[in-house]
N, C-alpha and C positions, 0 to 999 in steps of 0.2 A: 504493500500500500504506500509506504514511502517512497519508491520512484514514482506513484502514482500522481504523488502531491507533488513532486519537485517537477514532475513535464505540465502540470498547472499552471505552478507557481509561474514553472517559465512562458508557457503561453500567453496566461494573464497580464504578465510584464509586456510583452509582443503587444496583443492587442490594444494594450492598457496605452502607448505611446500612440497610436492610432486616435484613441477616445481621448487622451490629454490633449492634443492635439485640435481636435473640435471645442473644446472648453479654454483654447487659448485665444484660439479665433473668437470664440464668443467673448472673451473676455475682454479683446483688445476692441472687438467693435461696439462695447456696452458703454463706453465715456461718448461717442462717435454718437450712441442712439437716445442716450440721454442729454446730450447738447443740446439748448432751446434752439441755434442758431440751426440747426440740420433737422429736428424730431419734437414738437412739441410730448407732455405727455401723452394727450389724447393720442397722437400718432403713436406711439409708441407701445399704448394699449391698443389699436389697431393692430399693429406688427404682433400683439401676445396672441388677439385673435386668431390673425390668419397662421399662426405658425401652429395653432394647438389643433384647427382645422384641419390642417397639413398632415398632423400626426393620424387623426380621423380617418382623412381619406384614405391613406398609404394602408392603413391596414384594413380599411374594407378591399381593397384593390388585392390586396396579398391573396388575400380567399384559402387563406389555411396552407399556402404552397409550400413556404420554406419548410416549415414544421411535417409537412408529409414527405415533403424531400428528405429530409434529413431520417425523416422514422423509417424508412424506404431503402434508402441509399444501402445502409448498413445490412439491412435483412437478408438475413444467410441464404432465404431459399432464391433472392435476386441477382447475388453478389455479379453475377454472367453479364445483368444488364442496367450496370448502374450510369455510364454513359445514355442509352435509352430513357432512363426515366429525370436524368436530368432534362434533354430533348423536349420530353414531355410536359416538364413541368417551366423551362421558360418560354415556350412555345404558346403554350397556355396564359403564363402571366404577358405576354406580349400582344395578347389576341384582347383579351381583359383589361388592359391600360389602356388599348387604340381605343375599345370601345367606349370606356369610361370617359375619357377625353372627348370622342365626338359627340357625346352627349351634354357633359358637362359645361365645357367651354362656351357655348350660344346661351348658359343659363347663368351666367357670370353675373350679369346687370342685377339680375332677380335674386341672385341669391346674395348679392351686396344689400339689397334693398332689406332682405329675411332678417339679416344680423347686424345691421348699421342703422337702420331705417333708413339708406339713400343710396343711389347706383354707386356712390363716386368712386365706389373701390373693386368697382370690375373689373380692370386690367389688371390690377393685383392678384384680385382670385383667379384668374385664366391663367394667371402665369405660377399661382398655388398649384391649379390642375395639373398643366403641365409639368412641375416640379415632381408633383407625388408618383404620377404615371409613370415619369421616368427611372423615380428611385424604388417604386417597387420592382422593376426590372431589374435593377444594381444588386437590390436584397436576395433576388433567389441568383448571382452568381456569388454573392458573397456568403453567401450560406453553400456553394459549393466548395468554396476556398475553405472553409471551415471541415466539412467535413474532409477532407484533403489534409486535413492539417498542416496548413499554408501559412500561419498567421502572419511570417515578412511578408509576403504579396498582399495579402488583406492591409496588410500597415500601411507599405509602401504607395498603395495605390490611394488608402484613402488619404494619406498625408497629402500625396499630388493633387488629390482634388480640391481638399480643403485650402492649400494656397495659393491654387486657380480659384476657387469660388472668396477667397479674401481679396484678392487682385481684382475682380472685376467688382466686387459690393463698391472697393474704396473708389474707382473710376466714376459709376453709374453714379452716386453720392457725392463725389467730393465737386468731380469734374463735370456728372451733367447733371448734377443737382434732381434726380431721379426721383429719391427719397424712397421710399416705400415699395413703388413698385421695381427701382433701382435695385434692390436687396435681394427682392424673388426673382428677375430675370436673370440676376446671377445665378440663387439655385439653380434654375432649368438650366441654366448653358453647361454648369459644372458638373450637375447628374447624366446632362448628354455626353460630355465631354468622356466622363468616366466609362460609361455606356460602348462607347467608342471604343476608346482604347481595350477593352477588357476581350474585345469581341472575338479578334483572336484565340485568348483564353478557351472563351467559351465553346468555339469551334469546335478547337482543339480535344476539348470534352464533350462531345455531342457526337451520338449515334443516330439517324433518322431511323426513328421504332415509334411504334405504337401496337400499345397492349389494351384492349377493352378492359379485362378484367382487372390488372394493376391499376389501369387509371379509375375502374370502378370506384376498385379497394382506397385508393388515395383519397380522392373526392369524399368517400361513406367519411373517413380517416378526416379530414380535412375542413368539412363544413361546420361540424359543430366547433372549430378553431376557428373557423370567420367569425360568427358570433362571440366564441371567447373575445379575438383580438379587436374589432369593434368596441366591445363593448368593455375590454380593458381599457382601451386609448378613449372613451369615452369616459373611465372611472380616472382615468390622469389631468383628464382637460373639463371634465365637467365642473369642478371649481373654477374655472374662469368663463366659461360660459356663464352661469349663473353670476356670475360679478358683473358680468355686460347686462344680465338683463336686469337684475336688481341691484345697484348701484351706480358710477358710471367710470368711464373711462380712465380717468385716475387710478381711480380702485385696482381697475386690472394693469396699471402699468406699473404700481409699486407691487402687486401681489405676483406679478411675470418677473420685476427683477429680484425677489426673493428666489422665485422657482430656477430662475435660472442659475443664480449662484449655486442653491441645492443640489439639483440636476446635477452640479459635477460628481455627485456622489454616484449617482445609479448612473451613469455613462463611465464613466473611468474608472471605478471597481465594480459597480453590480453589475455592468453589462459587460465590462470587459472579462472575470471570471468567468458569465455565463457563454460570453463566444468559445471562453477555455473548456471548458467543463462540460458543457451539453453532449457534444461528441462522445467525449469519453466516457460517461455517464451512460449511455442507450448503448455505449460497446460495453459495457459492465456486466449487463442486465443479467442476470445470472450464473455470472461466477463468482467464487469463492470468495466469500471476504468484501462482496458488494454492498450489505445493510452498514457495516461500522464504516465502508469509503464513504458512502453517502452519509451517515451519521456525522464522520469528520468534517465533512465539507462545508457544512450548515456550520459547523460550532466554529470553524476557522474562519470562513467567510462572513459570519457575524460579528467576532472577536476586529479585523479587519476595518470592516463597516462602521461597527460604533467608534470604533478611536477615530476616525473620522468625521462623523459624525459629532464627535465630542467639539473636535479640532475647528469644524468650519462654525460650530452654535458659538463656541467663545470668540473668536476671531471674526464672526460676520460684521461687528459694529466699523471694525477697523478697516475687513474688507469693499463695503458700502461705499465709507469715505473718500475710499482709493479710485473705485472704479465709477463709483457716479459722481456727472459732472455736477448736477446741479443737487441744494438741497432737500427738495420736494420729495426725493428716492431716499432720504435716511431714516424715515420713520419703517421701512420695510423688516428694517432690523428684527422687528416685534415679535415677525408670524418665522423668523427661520429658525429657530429651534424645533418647533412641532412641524412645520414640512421636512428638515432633515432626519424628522425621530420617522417618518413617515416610511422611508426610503428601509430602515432598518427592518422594516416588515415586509417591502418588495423584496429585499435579498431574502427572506426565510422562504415568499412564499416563492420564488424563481427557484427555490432548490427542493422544497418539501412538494411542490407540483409534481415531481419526476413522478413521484408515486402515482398518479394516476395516469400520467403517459405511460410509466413503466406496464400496468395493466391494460393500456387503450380505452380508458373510461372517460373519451373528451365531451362525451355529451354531460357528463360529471364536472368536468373544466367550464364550458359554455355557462350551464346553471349558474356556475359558482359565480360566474363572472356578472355574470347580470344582476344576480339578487345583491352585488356589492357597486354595480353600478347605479342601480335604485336606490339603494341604503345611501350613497354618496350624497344625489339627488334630494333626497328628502331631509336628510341632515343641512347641506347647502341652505335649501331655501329655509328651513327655520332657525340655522345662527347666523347667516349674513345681515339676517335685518338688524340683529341685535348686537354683534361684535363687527362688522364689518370685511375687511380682509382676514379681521384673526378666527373669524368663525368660518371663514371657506377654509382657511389653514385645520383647524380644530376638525372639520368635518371629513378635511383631507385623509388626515391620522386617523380617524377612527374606520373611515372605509377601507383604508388599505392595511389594517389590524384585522378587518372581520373578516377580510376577502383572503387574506395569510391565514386565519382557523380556520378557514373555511375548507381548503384546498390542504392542511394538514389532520383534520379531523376526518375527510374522507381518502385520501389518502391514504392513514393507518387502515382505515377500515381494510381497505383493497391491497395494500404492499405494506407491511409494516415493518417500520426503520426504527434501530433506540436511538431516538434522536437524545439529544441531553439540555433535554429542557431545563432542570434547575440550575445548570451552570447560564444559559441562555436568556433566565428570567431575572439571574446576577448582577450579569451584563448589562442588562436593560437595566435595571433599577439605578447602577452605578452612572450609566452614560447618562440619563435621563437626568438626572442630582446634576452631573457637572455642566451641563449642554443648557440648562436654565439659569446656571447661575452664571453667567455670563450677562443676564441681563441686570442683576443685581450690581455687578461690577463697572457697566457704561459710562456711570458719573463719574468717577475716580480719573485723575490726573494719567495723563499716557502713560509714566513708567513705572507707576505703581499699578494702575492696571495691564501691564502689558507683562508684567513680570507674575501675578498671582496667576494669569489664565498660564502662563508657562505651564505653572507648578502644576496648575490644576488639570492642564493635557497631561502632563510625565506624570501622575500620580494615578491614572488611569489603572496599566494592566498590575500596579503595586498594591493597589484596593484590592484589586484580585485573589492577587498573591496572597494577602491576609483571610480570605476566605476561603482558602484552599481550592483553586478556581483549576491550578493545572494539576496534569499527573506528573509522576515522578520521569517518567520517560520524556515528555515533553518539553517540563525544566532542561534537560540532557541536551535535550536534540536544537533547542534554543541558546546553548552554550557554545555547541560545537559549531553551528550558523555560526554564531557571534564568532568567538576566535576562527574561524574558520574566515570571514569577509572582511574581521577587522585587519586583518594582516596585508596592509597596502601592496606588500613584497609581491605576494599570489595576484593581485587582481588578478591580472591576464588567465592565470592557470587557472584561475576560478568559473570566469567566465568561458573559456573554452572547455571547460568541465561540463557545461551548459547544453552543448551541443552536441549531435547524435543520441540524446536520450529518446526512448521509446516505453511507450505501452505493451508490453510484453509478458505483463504477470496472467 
């Protein structure tokens, strides 16, 4: 199990500079979109719109693909034609974006009119369509690269888009003064761009097959994961939605630039783990020693999660300061501790889900998902009126808590993992203590406050320790890391130690 975690660990790193990488570009263009002189705020909560739209569309468009792809690919009794059924499955999402597109795009005007009450952001959303269309496309080769276990080409490639799609945002904005819709017709050109280059690739891995009964099986496999994925990107963005229709544009522009600083959390470890992990995880599936790898997984990758989490709730006042231009955006501060505790229940439920992929009970996933996109919904509308952005924040956390028991309570039913919940509910209690008192701290002079959240980051996994949080093996194995990478001498040997590991237990 321990080579298991270390080609993780190293994947994780891989894709993890891919996903920093998007949260640096976001980061450098956050002073740029908070400038009055380029982005009013109302514009700005515009831009939280269409972007959470974005995320909407992309995964209605997907229709369950990657996720059949990837449970497909691997299947023993296929292995003959897994060239084929990639074929088949962007052949499909290609067929599925043209059409979403020709439909959407002539409804541009109308559906500004739906969510703004006025056309004027039509050519923004045409060129949202065109965006998502494209990058569902991107998603099922990058979900090939994935199961390939590719993750330098996955990096590589989206590093190259990302500083094509920075280069043309600062042009359309700086130089043709664009603004908004400058921003999205950069996405389309750099999700085409990417689309492009890859094609190749994708050739390259492409067999012309078609199988009725695989694409049957995929589709049965598949649709109740369009509804999950719908209606999870429904349960992310439905807080801002509800901020548009019960409050106003403000609102969503300080509760977007909370989400976005958080965000770096579930982009650069939750998701980047889970590009690591997924693979390996559905190549596990019944060998030896597979309940305690998934058990571990969950307890490392939360361990992981909350010190970050700890890290970004104490340091968000200072980060705010930094990255927003104007003061309008510092009251944001408020609502980031409870959207980043938030994120700490997308990683449990990203891992403890397997169990019912592991059984294929996604009509089980689907439910799950909806009755936590409803609960969001109904929570939304009754604290927003009364706390405002912190009751879409509060509502956030409580959805994506029930939608995480949701998918581990049935889950055990169907696969049962020992996961290690009291070390887990630890964790939580401890991050949760220091991740709030950070707002307690705000008033305090810069270097008295910048020096107590130190303490109170580094005293994190030491709480722990006093609770007898690890095992005796793991103290060891955290020792032998440590002198093992502190010895500047080794880098290099360390690092090429890295490479050629394999999944081979």
């Amino acid at each position: 199990m321990l080579k298991s975690i270390k080609i993780s660990l190293k994947d994780t790193i891989i894709y993890g500079l891919g996903n920093i990488a998007v949260k640096i570009v976001g980061l450098i263009l956050i002073p740029l979109f908070t400038n009055p002189k380029f982005f009013s705020t109302e514009e700005f909560g515009v831009m939280g719109i269409l972007e959470i739209s974005g995320v909407v569309l992309t995964a209605l468009l997907a229709s369950g693909l990657p996720q059949a792809l990837t449970r497909w690919f691997w299947d023993k009794d296929h292995k003959d034609k897994q060239k084929g059924i990639f074929f088949m499955s962007l052949t499909t999402q290609i067929i599925i974006s043209l059409v979403f597109c020709l439909v959407l795009i002539p409804l541009s005007g109308t559906i500004s009119s739906l969510i703004f009450s006025k056309p004027l952001w039509g050519k923004a959303i045409t060129y949202v369509i065109l965006a998502s269309g494209i990058q569902s496309i991107n998603n099922v080769i990058n979900t090939l690269m994935r199961l390939q276990s590719k993750p330098i080409l996955y990096t590589l490639t989206n590093l190259f888009k990302l500083s094509f799609v920075l280069a043309t945002t600062l042009y359309f904005i700086l130089s043709k003064k664009m603004g908004v819709e400058g921003y999205y017709l950069a996405q389309v050109i750099g999700n085409a761009f990417i689309v492009i280059l890859l094609t190749a690739y994708a050739i390259k891995n492409s067999r012309v097959f078609f199988d009725r009964e695989i694409f049957r099986s995929m589709n049965v496999y598949g649709f109740p994961l369009l509804l999950a994925n719908v209606s999870a990107a429904l349960l992310t963005v439905i807080d801002r939605f509800s901020l548009n229709s019960l409050t106003v544009l403000k609102s969503v522009a300080l509760y977007t630039l909370a989400f976005k600083i958080t965000s770096v959390l579930k982009l650069v470890l939750v998701d980047s783990m889970k590009l690591a992990l997924g693979p390996m995880m559905i190549k596990r599936i019944g060998t030896p020693g597979s309940p305690r790898f998934y058990s571990k997984v969950l307890l490392y990758s939360s361990f992981v999660v909350m010190f970050a989490i700890v890290g970004v709730s104490l340091f968000s006042f200072e980060i705010i300061k930094v990255i927003a231009t104007s003061r309008e955006y510092w009251d944001a501060v408020i609502i980031i501790p409870f959207l980043a505790l938030s994120i700490f229940f997308v990683n449990m439920k990203e891992v403890t889900v397997y169990g019912l992929h592991i059984a294929k009970k996604t009509k089980i996933i689907g439910s799950i998902v909806v009755f936590a996109t409803l609960l969001s919904l109904v929570v939304n509308i009754l604290l927003i009126p009364v706390w405002d952005i912190t009751g879409a924040a509060v509502a956030t956390l409580i959805s994506q808590f029930a939608y995480w028991y949701a998918c581990y309570y049935y889950g055990q039913k169907v696969f049962f993992i020992p996961y290690e919940i009291k070390k887990i509910t630890m964790m939580l209690i401890t991050g949760t203590a220091l991740s709030f008192a950070s707002l307690l701290l705000n008033g305090m002079d810069l270097i008295p406050r910048i020096a107590i959240k130190i303490v109170c980051l580094a005293s994190f996994p030491f709480i722990l320790y006093l609770f007898r949080f690890y095992e005796p093996v793991e103290l060891q194995s955290m020792k032998e890391i440590a002198v093992k990478w502190l010895n500047v001498k080794n880098l290099k040997k360390n690092l090429a130690s890295l490479n050629g590991l394999s999944d081979n237990e």
